[in-house]
PDBQT receptor file of N, H, CA, C and O in Angstrom, charges set to zero:
ATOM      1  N   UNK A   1     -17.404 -50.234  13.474  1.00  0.00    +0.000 N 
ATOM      2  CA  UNK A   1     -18.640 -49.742  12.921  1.00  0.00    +0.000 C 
ATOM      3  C   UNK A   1     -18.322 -48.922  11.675  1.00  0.00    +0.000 C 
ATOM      4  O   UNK A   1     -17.341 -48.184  11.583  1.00  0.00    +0.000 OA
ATOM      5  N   UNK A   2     -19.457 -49.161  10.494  1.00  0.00    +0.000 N 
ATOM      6  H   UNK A   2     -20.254 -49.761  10.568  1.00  0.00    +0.000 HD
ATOM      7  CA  UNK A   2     -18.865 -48.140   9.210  1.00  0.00    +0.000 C 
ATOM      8  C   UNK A   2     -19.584 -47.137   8.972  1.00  0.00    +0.000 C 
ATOM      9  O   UNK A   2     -20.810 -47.061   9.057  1.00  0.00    +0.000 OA
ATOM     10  N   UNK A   3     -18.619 -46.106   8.580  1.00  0.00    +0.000 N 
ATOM     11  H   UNK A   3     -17.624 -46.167   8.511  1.00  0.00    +0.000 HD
ATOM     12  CA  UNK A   3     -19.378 -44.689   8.623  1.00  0.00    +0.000 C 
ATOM     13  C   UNK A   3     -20.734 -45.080   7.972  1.00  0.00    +0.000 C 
ATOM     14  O   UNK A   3     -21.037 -46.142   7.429  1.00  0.00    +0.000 OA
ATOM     15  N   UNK A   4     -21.538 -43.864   8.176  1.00  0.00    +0.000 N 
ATOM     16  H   UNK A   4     -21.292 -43.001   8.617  1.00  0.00    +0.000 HD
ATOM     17  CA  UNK A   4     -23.131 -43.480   7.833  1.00  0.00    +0.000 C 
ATOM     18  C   UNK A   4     -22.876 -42.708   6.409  1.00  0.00    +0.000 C 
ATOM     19  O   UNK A   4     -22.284 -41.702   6.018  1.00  0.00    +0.000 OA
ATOM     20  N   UNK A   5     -23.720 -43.836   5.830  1.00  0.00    +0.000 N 
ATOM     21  H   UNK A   5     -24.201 -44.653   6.147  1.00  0.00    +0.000 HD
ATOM     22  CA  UNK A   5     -23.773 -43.644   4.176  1.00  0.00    +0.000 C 
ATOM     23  C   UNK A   5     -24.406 -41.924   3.818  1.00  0.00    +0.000 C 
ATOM     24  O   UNK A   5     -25.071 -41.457   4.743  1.00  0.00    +0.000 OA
ATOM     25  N   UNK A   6     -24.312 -41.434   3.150  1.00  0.00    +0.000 N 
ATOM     26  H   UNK A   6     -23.772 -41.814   2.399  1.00  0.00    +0.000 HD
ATOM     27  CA  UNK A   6     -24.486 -40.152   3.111  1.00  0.00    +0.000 C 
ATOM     28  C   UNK A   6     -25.677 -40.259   1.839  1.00  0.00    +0.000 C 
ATOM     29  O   UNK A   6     -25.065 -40.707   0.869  1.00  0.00    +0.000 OA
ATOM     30  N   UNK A   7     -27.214 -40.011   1.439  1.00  0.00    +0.000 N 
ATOM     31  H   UNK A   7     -27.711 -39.647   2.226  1.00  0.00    +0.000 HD
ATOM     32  CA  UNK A   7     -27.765 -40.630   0.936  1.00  0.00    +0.000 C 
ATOM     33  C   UNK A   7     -27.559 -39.399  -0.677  1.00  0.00    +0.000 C 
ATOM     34  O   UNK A   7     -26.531 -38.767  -0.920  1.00  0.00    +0.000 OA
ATOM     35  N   UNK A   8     -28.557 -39.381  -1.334  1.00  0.00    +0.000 N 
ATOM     36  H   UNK A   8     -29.392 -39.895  -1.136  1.00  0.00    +0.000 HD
ATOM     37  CA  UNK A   8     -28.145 -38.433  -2.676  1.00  0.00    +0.000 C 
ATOM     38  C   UNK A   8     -29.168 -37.508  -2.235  1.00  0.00    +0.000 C 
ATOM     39  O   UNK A   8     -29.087 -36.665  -3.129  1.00  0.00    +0.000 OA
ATOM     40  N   UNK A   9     -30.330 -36.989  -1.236  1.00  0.00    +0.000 N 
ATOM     41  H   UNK A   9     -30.396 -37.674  -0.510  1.00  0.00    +0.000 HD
ATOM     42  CA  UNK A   9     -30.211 -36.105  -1.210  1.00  0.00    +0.000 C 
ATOM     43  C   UNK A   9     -29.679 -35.248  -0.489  1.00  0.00    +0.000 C 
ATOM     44  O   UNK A   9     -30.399 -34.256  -0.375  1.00  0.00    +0.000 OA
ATOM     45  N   UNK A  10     -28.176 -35.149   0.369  1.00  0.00    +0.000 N 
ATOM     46  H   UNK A  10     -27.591 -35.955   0.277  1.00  0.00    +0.000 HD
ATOM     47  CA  UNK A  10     -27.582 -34.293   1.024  1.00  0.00    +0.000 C 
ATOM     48  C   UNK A  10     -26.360 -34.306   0.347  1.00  0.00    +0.000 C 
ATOM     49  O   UNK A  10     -25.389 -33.691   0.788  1.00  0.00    +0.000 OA
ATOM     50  N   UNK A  11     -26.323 -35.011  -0.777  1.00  0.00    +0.000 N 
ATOM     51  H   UNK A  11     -27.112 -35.510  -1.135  1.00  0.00    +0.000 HD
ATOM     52  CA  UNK A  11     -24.908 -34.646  -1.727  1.00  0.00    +0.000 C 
ATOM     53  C   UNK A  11     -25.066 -33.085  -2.264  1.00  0.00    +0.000 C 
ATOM     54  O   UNK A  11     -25.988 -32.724  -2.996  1.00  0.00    +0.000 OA
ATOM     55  N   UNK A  12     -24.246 -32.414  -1.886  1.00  0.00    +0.000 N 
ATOM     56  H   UNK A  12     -23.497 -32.707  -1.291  1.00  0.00    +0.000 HD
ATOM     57  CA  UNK A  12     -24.483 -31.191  -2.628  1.00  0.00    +0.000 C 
ATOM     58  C   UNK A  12     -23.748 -31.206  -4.057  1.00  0.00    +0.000 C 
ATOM     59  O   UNK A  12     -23.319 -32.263  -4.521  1.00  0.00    +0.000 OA
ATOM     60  N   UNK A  13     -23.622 -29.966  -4.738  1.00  0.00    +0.000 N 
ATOM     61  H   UNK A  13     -23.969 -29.107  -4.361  1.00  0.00    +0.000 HD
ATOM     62  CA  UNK A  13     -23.252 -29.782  -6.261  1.00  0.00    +0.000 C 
ATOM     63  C   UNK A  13     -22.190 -30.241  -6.360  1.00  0.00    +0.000 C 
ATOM     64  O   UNK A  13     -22.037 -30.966  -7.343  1.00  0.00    +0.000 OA
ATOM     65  N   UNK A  14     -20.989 -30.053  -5.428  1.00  0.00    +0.000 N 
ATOM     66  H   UNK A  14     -21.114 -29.465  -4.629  1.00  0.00    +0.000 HD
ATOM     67  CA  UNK A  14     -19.737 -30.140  -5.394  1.00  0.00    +0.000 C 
ATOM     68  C   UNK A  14     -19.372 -31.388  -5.245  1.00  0.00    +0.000 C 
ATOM     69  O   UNK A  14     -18.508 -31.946  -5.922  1.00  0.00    +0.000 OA
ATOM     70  N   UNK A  15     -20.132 -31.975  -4.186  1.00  0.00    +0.000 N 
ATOM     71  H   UNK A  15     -20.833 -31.521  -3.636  1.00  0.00    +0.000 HD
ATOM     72  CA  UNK A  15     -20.092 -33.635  -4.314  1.00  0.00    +0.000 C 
ATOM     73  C   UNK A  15     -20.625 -34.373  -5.476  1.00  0.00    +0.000 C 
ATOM     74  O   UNK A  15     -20.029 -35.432  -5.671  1.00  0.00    +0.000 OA
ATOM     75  N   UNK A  16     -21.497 -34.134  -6.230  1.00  0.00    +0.000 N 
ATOM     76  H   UNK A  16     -21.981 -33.274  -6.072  1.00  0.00    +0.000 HD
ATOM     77  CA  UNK A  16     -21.980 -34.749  -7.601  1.00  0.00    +0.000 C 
ATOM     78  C   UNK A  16     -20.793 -34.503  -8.488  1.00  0.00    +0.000 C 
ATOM     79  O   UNK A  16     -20.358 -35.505  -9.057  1.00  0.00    +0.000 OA
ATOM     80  N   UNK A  17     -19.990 -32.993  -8.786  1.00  0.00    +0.000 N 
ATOM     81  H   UNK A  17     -20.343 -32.180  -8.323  1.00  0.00    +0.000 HD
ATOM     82  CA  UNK A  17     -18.649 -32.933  -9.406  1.00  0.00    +0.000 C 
ATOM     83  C   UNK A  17     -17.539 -34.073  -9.331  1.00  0.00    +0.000 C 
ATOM     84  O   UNK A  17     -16.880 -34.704 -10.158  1.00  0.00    +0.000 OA
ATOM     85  N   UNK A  18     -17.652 -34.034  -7.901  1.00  0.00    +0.000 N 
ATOM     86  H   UNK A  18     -18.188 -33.522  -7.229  1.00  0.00    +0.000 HD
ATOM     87  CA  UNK A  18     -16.135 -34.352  -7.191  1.00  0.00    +0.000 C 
ATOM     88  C   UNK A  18     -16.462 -36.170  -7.282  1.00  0.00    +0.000 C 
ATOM     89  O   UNK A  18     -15.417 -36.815  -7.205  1.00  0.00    +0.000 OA
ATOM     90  N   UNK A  19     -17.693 -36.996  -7.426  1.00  0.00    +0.000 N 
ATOM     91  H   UNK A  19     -18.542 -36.472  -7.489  1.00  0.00    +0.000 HD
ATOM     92  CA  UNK A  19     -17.539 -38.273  -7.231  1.00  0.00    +0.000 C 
ATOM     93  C   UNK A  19     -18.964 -38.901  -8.442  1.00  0.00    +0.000 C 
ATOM     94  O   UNK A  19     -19.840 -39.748  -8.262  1.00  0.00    +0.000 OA
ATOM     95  N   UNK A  20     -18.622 -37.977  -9.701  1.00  0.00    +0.000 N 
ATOM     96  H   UNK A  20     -17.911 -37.289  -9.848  1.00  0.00    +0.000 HD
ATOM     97  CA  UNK A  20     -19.314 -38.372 -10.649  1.00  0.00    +0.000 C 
ATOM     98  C   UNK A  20     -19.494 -39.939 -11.073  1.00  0.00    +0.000 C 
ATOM     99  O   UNK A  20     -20.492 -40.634 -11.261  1.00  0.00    +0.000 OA
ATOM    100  N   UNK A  21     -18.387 -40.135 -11.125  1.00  0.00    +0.000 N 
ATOM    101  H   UNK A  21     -17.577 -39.570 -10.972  1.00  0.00    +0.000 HD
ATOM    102  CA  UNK A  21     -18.120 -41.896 -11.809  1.00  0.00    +0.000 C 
ATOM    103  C   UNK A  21     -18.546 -42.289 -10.599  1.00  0.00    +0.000 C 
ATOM    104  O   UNK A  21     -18.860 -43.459 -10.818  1.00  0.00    +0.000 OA
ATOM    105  N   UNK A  22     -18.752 -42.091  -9.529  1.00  0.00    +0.000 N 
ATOM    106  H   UNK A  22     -18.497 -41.141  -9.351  1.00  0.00    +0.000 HD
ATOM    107  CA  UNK A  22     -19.238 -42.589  -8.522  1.00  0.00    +0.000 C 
ATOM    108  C   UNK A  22     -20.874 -42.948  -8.941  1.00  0.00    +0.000 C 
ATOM    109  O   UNK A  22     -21.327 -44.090  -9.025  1.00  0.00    +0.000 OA
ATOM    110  N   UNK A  23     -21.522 -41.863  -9.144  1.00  0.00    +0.000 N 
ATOM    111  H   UNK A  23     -21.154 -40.936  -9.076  1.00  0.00    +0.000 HD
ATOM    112  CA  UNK A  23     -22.638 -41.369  -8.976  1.00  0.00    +0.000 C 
ATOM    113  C   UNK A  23     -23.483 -41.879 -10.075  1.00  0.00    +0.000 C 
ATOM    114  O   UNK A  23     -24.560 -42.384  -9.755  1.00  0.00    +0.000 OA
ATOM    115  N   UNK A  24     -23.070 -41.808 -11.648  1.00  0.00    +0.000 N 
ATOM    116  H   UNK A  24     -22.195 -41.399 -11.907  1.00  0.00    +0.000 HD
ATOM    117  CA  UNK A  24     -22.903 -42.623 -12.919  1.00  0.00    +0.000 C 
ATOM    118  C   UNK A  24     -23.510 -44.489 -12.523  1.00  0.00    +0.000 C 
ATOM    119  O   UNK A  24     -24.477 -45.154 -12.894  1.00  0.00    +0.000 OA
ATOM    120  N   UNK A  25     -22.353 -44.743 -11.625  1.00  0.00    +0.000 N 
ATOM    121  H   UNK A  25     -21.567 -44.203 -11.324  1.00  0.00    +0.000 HD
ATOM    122  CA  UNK A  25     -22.346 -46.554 -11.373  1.00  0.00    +0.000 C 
ATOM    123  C   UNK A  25     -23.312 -46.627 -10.511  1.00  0.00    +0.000 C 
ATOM    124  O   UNK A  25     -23.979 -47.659 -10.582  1.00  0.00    +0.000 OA
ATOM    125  N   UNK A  26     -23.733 -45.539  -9.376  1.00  0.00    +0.000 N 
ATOM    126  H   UNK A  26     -23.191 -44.701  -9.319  1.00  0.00    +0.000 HD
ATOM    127  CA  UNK A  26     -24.608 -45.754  -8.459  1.00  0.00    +0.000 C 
ATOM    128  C   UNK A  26     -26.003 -45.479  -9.172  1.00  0.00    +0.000 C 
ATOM    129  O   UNK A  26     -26.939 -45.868  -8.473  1.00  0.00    +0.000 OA
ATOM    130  N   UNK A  27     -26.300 -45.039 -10.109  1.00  0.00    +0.000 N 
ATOM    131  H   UNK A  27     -25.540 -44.723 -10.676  1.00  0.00    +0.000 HD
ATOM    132  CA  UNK A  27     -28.002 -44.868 -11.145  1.00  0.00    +0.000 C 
ATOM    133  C   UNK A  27     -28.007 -45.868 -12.435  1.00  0.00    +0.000 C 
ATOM    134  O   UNK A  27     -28.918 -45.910 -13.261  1.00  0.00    +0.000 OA
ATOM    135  N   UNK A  28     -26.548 -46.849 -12.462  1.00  0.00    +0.000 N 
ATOM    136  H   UNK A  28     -25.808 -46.815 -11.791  1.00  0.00    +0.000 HD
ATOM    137  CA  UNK A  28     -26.868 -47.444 -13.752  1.00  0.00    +0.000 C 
ATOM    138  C   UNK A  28     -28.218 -47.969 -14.096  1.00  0.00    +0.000 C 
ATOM    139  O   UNK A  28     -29.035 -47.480 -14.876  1.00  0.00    +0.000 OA
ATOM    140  N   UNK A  29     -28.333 -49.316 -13.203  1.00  0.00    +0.000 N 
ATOM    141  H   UNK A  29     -27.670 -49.714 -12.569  1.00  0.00    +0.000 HD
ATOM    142  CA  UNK A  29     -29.527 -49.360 -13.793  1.00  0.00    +0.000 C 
ATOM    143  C   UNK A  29     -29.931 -49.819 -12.053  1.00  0.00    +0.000 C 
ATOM    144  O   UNK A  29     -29.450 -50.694 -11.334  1.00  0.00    +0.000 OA
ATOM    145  N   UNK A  30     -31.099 -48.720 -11.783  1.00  0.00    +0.000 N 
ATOM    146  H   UNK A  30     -31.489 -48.008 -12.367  1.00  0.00    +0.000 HD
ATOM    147  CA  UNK A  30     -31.720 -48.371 -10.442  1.00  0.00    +0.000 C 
ATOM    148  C   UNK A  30     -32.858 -49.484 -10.536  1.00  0.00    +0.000 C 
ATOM    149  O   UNK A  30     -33.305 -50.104 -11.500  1.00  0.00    +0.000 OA
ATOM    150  N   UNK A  31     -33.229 -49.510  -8.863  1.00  0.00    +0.000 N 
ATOM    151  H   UNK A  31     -32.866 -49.006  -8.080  1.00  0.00    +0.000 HD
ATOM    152  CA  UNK A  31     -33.935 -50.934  -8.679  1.00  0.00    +0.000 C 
ATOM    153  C   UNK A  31     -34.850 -50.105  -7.692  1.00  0.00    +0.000 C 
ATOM    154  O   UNK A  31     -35.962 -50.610  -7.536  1.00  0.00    +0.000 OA
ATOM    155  N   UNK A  32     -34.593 -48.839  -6.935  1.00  0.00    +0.000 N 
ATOM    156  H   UNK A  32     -33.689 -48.429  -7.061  1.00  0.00    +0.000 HD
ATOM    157  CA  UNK A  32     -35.015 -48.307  -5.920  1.00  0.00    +0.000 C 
ATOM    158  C   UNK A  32     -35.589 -46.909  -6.478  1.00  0.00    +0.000 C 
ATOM    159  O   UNK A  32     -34.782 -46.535  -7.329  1.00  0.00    +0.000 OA
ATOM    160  N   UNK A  33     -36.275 -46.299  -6.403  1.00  0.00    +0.000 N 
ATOM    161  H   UNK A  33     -36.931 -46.602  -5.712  1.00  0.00    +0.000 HD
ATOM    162  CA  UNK A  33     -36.649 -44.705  -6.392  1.00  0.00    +0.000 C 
ATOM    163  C   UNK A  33     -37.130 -44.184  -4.683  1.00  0.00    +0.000 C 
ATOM    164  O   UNK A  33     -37.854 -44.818  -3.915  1.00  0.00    +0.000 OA
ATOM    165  N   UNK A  34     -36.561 -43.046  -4.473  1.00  0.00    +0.000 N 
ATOM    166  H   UNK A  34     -35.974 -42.531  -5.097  1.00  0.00    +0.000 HD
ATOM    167  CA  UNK A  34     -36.883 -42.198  -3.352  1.00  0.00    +0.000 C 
ATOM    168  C   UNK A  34     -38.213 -42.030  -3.573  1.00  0.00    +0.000 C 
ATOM    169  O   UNK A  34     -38.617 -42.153  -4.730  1.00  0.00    +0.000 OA
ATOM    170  N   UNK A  35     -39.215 -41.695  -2.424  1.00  0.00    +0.000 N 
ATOM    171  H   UNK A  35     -38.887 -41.595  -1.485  1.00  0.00    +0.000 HD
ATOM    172  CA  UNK A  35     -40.478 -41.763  -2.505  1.00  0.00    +0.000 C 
ATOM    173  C   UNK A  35     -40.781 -39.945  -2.050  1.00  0.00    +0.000 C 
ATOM    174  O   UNK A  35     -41.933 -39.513  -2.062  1.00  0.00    +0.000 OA
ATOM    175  N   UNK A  36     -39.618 -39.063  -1.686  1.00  0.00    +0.000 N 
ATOM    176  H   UNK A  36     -38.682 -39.414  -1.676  1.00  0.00    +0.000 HD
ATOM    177  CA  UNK A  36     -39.612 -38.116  -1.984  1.00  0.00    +0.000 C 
ATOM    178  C   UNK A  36     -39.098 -37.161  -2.175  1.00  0.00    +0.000 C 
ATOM    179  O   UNK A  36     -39.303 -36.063  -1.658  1.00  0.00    +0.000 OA
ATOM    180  N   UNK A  37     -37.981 -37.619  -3.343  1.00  0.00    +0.000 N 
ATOM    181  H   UNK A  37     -37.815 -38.511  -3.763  1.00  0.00    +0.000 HD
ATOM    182  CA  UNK A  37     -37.468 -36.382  -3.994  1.00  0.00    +0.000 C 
ATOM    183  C   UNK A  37     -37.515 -36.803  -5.331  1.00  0.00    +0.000 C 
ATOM    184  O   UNK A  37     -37.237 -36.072  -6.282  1.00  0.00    +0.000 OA
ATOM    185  N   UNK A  38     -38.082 -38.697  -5.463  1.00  0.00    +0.000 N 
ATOM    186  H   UNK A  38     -38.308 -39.291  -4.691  1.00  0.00    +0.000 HD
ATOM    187  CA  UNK A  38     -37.834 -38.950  -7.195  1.00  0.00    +0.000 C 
ATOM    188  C   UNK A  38     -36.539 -39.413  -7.927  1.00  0.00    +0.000 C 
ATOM    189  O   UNK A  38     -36.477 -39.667  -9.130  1.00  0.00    +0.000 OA
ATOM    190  N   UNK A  39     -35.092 -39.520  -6.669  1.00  0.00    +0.000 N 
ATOM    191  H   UNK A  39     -35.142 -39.314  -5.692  1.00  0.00    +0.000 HD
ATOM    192  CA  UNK A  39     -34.216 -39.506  -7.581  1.00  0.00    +0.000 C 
ATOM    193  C   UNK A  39     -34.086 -40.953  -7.179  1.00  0.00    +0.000 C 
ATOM    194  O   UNK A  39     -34.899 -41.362  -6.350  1.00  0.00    +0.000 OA
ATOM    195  N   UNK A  40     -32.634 -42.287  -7.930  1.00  0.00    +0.000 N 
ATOM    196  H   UNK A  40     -31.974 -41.954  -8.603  1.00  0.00    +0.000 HD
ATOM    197  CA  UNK A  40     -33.240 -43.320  -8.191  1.00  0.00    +0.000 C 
ATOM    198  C   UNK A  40     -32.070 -43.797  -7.798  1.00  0.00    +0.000 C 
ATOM    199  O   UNK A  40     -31.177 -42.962  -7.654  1.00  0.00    +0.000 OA
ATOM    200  N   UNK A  41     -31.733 -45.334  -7.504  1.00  0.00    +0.000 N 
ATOM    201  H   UNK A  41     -32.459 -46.011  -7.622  1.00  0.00    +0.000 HD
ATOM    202  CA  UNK A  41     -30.429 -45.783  -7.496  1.00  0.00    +0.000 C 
ATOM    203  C   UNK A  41     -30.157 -46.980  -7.159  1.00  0.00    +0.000 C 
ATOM    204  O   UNK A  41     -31.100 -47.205  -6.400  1.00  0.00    +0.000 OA
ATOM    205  N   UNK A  42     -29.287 -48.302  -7.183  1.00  0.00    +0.000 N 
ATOM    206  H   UNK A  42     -28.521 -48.119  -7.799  1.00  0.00    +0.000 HD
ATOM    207  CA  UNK A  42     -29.492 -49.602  -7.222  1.00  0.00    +0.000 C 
ATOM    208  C   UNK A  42     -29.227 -50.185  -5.817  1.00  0.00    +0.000 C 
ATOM    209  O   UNK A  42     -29.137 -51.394  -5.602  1.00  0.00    +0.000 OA
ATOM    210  N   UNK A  43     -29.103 -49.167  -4.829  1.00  0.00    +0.000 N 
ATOM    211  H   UNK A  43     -29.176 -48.185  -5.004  1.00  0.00    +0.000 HD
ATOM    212  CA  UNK A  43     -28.700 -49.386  -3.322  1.00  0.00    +0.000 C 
ATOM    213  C   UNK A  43     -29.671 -48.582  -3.118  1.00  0.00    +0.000 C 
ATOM    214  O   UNK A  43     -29.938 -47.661  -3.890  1.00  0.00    +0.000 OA
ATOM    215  N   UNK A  44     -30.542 -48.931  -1.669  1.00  0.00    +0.000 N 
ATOM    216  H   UNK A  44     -30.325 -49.679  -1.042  1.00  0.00    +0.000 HD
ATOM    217  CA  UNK A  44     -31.426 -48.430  -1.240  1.00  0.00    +0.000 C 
ATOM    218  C   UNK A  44     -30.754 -47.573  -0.168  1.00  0.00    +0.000 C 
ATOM    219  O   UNK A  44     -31.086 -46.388  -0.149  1.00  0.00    +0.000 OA
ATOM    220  N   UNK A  45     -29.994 -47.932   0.592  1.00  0.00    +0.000 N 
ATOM    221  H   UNK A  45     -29.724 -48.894   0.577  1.00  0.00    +0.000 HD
ATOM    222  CA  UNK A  45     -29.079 -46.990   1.544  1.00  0.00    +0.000 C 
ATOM    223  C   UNK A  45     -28.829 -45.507   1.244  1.00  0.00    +0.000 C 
ATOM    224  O   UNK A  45     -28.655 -44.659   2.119  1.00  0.00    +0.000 OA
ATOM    225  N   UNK A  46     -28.829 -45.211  -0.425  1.00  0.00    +0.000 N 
ATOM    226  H   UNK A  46     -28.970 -45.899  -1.136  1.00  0.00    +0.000 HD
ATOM    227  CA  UNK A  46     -28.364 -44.212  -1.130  1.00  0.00    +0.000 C 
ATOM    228  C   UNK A  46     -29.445 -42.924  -0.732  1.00  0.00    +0.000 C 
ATOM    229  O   UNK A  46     -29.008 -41.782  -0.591  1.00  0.00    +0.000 OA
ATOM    230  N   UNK A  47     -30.862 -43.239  -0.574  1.00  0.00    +0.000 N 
ATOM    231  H   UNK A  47     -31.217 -44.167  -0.689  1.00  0.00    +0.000 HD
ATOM    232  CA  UNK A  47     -32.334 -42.705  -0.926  1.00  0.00    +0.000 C 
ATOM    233  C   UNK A  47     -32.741 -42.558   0.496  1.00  0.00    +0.000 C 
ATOM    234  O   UNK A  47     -32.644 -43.403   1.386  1.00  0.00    +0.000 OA
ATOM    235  N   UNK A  48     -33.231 -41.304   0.570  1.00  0.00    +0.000 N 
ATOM    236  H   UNK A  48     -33.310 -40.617  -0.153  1.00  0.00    +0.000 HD
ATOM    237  CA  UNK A  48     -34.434 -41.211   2.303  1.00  0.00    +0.000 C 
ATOM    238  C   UNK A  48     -35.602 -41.770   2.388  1.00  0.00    +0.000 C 
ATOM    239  O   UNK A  48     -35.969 -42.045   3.531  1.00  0.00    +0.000 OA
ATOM    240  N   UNK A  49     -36.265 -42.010   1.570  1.00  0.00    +0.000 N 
ATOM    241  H   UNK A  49     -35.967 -41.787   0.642  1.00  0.00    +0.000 HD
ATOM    242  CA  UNK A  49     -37.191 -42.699   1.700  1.00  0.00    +0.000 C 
ATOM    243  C   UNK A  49     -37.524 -43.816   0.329  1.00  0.00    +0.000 C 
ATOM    244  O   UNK A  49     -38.358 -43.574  -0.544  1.00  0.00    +0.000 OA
ATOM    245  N   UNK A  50     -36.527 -45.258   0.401  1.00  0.00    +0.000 N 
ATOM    246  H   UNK A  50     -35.850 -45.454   1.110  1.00  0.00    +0.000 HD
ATOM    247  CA  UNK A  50     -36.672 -46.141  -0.556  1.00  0.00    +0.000 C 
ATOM    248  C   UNK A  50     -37.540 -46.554  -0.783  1.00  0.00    +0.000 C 
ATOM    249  O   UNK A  50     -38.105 -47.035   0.199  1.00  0.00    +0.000 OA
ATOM    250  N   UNK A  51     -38.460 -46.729  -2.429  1.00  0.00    +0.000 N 
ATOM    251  H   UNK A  51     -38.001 -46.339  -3.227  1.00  0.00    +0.000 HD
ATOM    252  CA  UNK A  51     -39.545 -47.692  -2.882  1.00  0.00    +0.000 C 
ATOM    253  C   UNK A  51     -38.804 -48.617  -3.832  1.00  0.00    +0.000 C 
ATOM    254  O   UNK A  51     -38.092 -48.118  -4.703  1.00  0.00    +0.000 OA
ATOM    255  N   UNK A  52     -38.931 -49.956  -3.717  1.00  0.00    +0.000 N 
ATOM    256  H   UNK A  52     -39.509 -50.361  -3.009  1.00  0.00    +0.000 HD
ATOM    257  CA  UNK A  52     -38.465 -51.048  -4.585  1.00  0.00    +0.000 C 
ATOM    258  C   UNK A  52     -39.160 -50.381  -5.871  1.00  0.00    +0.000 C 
ATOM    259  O   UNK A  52     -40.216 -49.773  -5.697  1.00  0.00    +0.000 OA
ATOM    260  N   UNK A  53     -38.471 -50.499  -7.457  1.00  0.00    +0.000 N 
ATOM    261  H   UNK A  53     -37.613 -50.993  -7.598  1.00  0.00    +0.000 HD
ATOM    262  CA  UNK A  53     -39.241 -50.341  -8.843  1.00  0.00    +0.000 C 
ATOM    263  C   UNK A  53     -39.110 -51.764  -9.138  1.00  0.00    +0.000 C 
ATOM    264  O   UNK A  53     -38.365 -52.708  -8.874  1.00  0.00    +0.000 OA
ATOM    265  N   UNK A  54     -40.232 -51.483  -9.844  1.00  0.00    +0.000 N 
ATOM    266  H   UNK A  54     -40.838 -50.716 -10.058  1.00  0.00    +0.000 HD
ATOM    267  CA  UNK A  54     -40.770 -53.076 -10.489  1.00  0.00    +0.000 C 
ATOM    268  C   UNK A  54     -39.722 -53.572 -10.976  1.00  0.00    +0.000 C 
ATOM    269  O   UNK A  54     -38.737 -52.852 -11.140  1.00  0.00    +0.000 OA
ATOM    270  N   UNK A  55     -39.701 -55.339 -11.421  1.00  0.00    +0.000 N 
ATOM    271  H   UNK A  55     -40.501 -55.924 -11.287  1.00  0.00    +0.000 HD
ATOM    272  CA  UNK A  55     -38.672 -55.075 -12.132  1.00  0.00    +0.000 C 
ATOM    273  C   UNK A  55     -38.704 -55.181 -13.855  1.00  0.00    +0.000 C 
ATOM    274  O   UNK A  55     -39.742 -55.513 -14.429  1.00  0.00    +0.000 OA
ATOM    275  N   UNK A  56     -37.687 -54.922 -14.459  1.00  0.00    +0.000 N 
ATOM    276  H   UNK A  56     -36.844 -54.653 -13.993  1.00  0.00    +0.000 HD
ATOM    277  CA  UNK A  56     -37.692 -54.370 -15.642  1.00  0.00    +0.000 C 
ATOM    278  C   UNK A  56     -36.278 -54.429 -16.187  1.00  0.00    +0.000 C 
ATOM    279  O   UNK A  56     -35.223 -54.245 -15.581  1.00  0.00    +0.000 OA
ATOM    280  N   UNK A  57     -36.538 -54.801 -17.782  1.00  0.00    +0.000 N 
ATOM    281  H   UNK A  57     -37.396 -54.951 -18.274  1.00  0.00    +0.000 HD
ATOM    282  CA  UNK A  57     -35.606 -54.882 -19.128  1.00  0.00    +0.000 C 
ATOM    283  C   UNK A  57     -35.352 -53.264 -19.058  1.00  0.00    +0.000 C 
ATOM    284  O   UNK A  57     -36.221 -52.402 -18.922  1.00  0.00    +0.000 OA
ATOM    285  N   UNK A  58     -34.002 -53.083 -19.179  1.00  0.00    +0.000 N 
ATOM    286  H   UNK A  58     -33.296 -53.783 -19.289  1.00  0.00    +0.000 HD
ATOM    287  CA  UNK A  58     -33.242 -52.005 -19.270  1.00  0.00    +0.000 C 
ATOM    288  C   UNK A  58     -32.593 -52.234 -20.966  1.00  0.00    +0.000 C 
ATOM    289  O   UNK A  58     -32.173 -51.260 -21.590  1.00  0.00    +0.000 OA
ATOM    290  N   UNK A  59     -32.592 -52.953 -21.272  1.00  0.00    +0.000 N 
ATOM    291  H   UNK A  59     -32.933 -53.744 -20.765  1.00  0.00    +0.000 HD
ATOM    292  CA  UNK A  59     -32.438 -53.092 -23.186  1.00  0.00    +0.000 C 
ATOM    293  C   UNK A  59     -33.001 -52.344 -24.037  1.00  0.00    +0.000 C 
ATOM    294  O   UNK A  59     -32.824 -52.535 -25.240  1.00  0.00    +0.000 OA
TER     295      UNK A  59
């Protein structure tokens, strides 16, 4: 069984430091927004409460 994804809002400050380039590749270009905290990301696993975003030219 694989660990339990840890989503972005229980990353604290230190974790946004410590796994930036992480964090960078995980918002490139987002497909999902949290429905309540707003923040965004191309894996829905990432978010507590995922809404699909339309889709859309990032150009």
């Amino acid at each position: 069984m694989g660990a339990k994804v840890k989503t972005f809002c229980k990353w604290s400050r230190k974790d946004i430091e410590k796994r930036f380039d992480l964090l960078a590749e995980l918002v490139d270009e987002p497909r999902f927004v949290c429905k309540k905290c707003a923040r965004s990301s191309n894996d829905k696993k990432l978010l507590c409460k995922p809404a699909a975003l339309p889709a859309m030219s990032f150009r």
